[in-house]
VEXTI-664635 format. One record per residue (C-alpha): x, y, z; residue in one letter. Coordinates in pm, whole numbers, plus 50000, padded with zeros to 5 digits. Layout:
BEGIN
XYZa ...
This chain:
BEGIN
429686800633638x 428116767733607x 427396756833271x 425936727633088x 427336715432785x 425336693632592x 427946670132384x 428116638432196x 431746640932034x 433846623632366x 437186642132240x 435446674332152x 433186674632506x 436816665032696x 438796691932561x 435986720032583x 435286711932930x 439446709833065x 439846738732905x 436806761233080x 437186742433397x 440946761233417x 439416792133369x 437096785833631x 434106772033519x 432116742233659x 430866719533324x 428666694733361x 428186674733032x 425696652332898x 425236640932548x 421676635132489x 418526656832508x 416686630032741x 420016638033014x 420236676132915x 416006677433034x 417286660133325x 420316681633410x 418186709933417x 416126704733669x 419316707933860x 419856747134020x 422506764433914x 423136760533553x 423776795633411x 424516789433090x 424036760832866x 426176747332582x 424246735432323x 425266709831985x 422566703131748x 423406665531586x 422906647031927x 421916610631917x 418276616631996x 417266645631796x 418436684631706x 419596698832054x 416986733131875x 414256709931998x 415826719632380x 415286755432327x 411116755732398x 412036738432768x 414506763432828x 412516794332742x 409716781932940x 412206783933230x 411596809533512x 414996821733486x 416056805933167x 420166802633091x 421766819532796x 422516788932522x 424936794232272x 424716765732000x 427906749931892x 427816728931556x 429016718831239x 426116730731107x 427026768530962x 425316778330655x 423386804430646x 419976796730663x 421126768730949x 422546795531179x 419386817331070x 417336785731234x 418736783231511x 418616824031665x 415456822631527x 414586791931760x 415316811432086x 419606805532096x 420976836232213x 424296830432045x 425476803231732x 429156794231640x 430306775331437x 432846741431490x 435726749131435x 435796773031678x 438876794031897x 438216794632295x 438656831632354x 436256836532108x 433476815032285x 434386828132638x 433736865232472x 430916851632395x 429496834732680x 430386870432852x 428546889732582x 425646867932611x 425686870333028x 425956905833004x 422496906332744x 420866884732994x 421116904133285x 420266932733118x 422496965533051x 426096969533187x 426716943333470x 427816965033776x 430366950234010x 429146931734332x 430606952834631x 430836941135027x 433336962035243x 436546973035042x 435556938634859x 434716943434460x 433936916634219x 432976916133878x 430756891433794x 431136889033434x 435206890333390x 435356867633750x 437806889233885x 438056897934217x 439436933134371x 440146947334727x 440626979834753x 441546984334387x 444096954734413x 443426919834237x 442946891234515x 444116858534306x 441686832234386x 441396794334298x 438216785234057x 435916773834313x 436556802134587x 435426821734265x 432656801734224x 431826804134640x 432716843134667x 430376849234374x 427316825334543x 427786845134881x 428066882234745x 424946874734550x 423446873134834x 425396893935095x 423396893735417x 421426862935361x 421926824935446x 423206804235176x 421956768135191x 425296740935181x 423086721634918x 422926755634655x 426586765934717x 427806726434644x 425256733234332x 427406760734196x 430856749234302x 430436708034198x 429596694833908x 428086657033820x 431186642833827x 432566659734148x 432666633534440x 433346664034744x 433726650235058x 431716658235383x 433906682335440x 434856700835145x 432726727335133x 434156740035453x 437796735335385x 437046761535072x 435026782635293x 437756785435519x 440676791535288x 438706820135129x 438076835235526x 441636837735518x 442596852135175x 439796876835250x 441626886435612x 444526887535467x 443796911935184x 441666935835386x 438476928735237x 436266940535532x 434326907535490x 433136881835699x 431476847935650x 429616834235914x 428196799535959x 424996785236053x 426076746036143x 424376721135924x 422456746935728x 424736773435517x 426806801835507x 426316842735499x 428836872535388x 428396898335547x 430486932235558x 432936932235886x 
């Protein structure tokens, strides 16, 4: 999952994003509104991060854009800011989630996956491609009923391909959802991942193949 956090505190926006990049998020942080309207023109962001005392205004005055969205991201606010009628502002502005700083990371990855699951709508059913399962909302991977251990962004590349099993991937929207800002990938990247998941998913079974159309993208398609 690609998410945006929008972040002024250095040591707070460091910590939050080290600690969801290990559990296999991509971050990318900015921490003004005028770079958050910015960052969101970018594809892929599916969930935003959001703290209201930015340098430039109340990060509430973000919610409109992202409503008027086509597919807008879930936002979760994350502030100081936690009485009552301040937490009461900001659902009732549009956020679909608000917690409070100081905060525990379980508790805000339950809720990014409680707020996921609203957005999509009911229960999230598993994405499923020969004996291939994967669970889109825990980010866990099965073959056959057995967990396949796989690295953050093979996550992040299985999860861009099963989406859409059967159809061409463009390079440019699965570097989207594996890279963030700050990622430099070489020229070659892309297909060093693409090829270490080929082989985890021969290895396991899976029933999976992923087939390559030079220059332009990639496709998954069942074996």
């Amino acid at each position: 999952m690609r998410i945006l956090l929008v972040e002024d505190e250095i040591e707070m926006a460091a910590a939050l994003r080290a600690a969801l990049a290990r559990r296999g998020f991509v971050v990318d942080r900015v921490r003004t509104l005028e770079d958050a309207h910015i960052a969101l023109k970018e594809a892929g962001v599916r969930a935003v991060l959001l703290d209201r005392r930015l340098p430039d205004g109340d990060g509430l005055s973000l919610l409109p854009v992202l409503r008027a969205m086509a597919d807008p991201p879930p936002v979760i606010v994350l502030t100081a800011l936690g009485q009552t009628m301040e937490r009461v502002e900001g659902l009732d502005a549009g956020a679909d989630d608000y917690l409070v700083k100081p905060f525990e990371l379980d508790e805000l990855l339950a809720r990014l996956r409680a707020v996921t699951r609203r957005r999509a709508g009911a229960a999230v059913e598993p994405l499923t491609l020969g004996a291939l399962s994967f669970d889109m909302v825990h980010r866990e991977a099965q073959v056959s009923g057995q967990p396949l251990q796989l690295p953050r962004r093979e996550i992040a590349l299985l999860d861009v391909l099963l989406r859409r099993a059967g159809r061409v991937v463009l390079r440019e929207t699965i570097e989207a959802a594996l890279f963030g800002f700050d990622d430099a990938p070489a020229s070659n990247t892309l297909d060093s991942h693409v090829s270490r998941l080929r082989r985890r998913l021969s290895d396991a079974g899976a029933g999976v193949a992923i087939h390559a159309l030079r220059g332009v993208g990639y496709m998954a398609k069942a074996e």
